[in-house]
SEDREN-548080 format. One line per field, with one value per atom (N, C-alpha, C): residue in three letters; residue number from 1; x, y, z; atom name. Coordinates in nm, 3 decimals, decimal comma. Atoms other than C-alpha are relative to their C-alpha. Example, Ala and Ser with C-alpha at 12.3 -4.5 7.8 and 13.67 -1.06 7.14 Angstrom:
// SEDREN-548080
rest [ALA	ALA	ALA	SER	SER	SER] .
nr [1	1	1	2	2	2] .
east [0,089	1,230	0,090	-0,082	1,367	-0,077] .
north [-0,119	-0,450	0,120	-0,119	-0,106	0,109] .
up [0,000	0,780	0,000	-0,006	0,714	0,073] .
atom [N	CA	C	N	CA	C] .
***
This chain:
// SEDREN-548080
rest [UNK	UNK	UNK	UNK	UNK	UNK	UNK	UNK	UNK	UNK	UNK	UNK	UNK	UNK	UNK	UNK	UNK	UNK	UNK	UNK	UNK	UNK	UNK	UNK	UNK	UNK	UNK	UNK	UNK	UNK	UNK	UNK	UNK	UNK	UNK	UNK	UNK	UNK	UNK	UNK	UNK	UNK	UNK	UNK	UNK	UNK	UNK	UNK	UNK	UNK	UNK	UNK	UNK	UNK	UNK	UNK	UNK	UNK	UNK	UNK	UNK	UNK	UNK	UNK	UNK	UNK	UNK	UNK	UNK	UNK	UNK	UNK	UNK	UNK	UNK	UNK	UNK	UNK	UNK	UNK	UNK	UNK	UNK	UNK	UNK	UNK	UNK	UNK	UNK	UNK	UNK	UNK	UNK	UNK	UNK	UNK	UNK	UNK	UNK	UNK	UNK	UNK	UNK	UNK	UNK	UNK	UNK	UNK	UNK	UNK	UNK	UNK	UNK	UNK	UNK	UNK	UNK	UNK	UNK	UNK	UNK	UNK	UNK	UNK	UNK	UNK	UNK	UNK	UNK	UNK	UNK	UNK	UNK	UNK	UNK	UNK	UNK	UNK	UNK	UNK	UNK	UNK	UNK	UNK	UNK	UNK	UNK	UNK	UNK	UNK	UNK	UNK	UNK	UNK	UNK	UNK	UNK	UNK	UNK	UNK	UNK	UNK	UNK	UNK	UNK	UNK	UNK	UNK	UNK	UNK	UNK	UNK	UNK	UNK	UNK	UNK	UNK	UNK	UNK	UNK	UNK	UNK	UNK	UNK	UNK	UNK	UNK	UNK	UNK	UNK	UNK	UNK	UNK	UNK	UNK	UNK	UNK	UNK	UNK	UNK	UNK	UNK	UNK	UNK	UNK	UNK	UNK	UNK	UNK	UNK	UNK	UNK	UNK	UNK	UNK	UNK	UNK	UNK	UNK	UNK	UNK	UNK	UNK	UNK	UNK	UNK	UNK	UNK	UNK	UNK	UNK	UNK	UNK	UNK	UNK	UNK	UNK	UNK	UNK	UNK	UNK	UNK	UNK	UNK	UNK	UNK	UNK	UNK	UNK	UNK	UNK	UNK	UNK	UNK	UNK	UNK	UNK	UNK	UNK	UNK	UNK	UNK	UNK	UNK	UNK	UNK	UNK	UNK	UNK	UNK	UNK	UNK	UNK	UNK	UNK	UNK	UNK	UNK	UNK	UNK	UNK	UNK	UNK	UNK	UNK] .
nr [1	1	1	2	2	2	3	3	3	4	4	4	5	5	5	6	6	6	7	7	7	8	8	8	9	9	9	10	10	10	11	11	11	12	12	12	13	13	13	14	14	14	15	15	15	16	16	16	17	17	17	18	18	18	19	19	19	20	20	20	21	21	21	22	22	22	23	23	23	24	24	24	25	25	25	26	26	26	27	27	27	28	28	28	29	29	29	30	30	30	31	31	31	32	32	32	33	33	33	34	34	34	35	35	35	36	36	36	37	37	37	38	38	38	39	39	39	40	40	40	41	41	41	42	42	42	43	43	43	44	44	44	45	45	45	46	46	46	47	47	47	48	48	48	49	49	49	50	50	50	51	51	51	52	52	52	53	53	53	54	54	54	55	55	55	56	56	56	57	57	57	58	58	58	59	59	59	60	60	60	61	61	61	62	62	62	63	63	63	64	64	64	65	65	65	66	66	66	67	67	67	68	68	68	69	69	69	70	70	70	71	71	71	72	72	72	73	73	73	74	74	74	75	75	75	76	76	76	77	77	77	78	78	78	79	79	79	80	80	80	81	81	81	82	82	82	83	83	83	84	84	84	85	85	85	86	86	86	87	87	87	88	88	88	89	89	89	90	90	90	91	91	91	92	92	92	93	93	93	94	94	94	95	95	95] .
east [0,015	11,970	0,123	-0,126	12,330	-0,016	-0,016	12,282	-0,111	0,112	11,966	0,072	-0,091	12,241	0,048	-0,082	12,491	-0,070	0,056	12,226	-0,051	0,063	12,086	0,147	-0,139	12,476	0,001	0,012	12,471	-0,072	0,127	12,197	0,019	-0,055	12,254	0,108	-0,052	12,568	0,015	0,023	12,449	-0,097	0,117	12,184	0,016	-0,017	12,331	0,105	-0,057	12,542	-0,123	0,114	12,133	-0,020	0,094	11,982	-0,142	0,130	11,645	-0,092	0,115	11,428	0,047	-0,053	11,684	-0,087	0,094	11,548	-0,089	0,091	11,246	-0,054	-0,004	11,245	-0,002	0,005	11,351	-0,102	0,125	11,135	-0,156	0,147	10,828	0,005	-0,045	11,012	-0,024	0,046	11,025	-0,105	0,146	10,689	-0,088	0,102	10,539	0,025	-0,001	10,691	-0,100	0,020	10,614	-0,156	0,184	10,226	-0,071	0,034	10,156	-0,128	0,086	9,847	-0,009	0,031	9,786	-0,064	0,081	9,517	-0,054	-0,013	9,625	-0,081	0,021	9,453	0,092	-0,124	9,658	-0,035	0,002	9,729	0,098	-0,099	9,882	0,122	-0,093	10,211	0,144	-0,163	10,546	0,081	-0,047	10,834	0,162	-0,130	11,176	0,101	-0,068	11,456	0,145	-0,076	11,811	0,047	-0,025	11,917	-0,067	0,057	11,637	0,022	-0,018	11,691	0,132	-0,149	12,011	0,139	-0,082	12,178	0,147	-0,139	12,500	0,040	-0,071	12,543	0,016	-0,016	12,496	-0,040	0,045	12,368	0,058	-0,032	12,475	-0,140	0,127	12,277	-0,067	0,078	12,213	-0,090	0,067	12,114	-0,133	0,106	11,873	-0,107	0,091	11,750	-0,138	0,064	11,641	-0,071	0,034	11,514	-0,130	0,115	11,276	-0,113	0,023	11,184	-0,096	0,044	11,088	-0,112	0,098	10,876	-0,106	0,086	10,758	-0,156	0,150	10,397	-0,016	0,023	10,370	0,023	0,012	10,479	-0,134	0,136	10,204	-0,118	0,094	9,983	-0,025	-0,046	10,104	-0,064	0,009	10,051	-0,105	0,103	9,730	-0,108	0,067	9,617	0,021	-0,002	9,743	-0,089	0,089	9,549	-0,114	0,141	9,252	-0,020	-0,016	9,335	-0,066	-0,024	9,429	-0,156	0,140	9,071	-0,123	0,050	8,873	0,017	-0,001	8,990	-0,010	0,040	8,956	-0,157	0,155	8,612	-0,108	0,048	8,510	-0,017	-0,042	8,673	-0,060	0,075	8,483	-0,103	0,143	8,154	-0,101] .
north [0,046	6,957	0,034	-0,006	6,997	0,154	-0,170	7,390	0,017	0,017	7,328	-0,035	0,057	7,119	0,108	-0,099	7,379	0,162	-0,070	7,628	-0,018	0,032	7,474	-0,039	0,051	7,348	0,216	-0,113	7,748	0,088	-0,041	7,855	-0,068	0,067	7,596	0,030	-0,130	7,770	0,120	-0,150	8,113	-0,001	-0,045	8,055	-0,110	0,098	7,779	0,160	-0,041	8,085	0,112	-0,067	8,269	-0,025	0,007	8,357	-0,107	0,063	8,136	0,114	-0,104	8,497	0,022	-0,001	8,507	-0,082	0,089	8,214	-0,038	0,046	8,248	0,109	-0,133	8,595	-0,091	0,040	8,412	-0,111	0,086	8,145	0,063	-0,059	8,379	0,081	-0,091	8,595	-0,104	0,096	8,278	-0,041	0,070	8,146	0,098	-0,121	8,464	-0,046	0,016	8,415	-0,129	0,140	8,013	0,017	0,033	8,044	0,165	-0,113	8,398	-0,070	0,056	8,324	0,119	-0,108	8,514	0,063	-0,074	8,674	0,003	-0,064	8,782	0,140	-0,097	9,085	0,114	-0,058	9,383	0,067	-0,053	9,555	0,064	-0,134	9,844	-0,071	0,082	9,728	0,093	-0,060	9,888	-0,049	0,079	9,738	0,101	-0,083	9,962	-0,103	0,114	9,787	0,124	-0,110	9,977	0,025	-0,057	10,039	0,094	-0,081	10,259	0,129	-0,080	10,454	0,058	-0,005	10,435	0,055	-0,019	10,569	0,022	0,032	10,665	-0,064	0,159	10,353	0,084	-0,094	10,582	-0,092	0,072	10,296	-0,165	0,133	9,908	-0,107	0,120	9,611	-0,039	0,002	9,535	0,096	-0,058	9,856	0,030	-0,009	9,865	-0,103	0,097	9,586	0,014	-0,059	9,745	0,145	-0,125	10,046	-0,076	0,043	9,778	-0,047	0,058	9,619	0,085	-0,096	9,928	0,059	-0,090	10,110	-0,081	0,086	9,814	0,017	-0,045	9,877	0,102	-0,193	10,251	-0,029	0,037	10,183	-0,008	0,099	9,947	0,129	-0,095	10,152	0,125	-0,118	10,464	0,012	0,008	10,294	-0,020	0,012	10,179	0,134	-0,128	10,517	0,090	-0,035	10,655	-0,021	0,082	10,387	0,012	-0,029	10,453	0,188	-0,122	10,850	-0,012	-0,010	10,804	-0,125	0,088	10,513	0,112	-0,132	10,808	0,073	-0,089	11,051	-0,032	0,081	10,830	0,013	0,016	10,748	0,158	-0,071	11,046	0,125	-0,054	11,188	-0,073	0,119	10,904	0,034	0,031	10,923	0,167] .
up [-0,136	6,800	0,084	-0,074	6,903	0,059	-0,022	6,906	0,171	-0,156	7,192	0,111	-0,079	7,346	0,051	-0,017	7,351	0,141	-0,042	7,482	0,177	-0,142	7,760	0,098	-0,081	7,918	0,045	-0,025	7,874	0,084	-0,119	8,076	0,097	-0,130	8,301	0,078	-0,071	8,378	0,048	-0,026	8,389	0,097	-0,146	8,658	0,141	-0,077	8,828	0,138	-0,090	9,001	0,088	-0,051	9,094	0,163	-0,127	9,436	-0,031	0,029	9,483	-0,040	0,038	9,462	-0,143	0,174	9,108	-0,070	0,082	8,977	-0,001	-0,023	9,086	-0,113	0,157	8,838	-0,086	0,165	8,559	-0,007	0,020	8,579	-0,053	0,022	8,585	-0,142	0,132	8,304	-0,087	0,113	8,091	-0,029	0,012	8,171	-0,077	0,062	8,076	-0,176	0,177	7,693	-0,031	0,026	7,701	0,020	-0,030	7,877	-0,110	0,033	7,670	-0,107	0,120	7,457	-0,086	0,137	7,134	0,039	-0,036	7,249	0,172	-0,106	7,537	0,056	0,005	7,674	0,044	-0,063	7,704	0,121	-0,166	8,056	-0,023	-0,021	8,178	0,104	-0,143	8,404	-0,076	-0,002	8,522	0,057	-0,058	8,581	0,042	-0,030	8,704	0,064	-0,127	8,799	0,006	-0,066	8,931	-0,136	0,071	8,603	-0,107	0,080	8,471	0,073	-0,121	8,819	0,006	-0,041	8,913	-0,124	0,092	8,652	0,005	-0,040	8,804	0,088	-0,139	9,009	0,142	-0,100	9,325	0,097	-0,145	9,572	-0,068	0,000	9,557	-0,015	0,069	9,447	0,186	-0,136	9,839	0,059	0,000	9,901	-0,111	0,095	9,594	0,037	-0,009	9,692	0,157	-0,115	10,046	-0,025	0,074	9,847	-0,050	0,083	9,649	0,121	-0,108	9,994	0,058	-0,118	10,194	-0,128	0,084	9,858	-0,102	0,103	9,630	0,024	0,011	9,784	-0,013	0,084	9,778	-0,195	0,153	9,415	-0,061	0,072	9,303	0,061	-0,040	9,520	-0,078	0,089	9,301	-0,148	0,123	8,999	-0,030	-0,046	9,105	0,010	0,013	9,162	-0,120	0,151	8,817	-0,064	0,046	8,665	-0,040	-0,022	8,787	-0,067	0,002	8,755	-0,192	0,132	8,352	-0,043	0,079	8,309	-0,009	-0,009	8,475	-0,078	0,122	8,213	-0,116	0,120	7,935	0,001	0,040	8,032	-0,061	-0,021	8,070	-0,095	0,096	7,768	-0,149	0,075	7,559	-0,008	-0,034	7,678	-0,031] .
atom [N	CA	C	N	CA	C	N	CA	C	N	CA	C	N	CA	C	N	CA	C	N	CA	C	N	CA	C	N	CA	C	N	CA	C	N	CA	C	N	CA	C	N	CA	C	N	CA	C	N	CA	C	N	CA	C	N	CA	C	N	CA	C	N	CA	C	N	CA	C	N	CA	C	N	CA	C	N	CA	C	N	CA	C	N	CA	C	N	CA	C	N	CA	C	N	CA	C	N	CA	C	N	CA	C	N	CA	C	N	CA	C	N	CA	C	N	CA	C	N	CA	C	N	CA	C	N	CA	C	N	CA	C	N	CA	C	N	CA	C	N	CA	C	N	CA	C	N	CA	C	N	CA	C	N	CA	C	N	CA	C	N	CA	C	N	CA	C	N	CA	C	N	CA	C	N	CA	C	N	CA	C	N	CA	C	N	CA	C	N	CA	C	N	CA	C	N	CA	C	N	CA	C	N	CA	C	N	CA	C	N	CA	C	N	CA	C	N	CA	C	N	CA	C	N	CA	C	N	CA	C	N	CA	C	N	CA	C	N	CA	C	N	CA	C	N	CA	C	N	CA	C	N	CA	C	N	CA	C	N	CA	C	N	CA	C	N	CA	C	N	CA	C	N	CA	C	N	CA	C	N	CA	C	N	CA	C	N	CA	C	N	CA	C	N	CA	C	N	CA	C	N	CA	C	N	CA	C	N	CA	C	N	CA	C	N	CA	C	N	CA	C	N	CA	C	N	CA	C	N	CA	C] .
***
């Protein structure tokens, strides 16, 4: 029990210094493990954040963040159209 102790004083410091849109991430990041059911179905999903991109630190966390702002729909939209692109060729490659 002491070690749970220890853990949570820990976390509690590490997000006590978060933005509200921060901890509003981790929250959903955790929930996902905690609400996940076994038989879950699987789904296609992408997630990029500045360090899959950004590799040589060439723009700032503010600016990245106005980078996620201005494209996050085109994105989805993008991925959205893949999606559909790669179910289409499946099916079609199936059938």
């Amino acid at each position: 029990m002491a070690e749970i102790k220890t853990l949570e004083k820990e976390i509690s410091e590490k997000i006590s210094v978060l933005s509200q849109d921060e901890l509003i991430k981790v929250n959903e990041y955790v929930t996902s493990f905690i609400d996940k059911p076994t038989n879950m179905p699987k789904k296609l999903w992408q997630t990029l954040e500045k360090e899959h991109l950004d590799l040589d630190e060439a723009i700032s966390q503010d600016e990245w963040d106005e980078f996620v702002d201005i494209n996050q729909s085109e994105f989805a939209e993008e991925c959205s159209r893949q999606g559909q692109i790669l179910f289409t060729r499946f099916i079609n490659n199936t059938k």
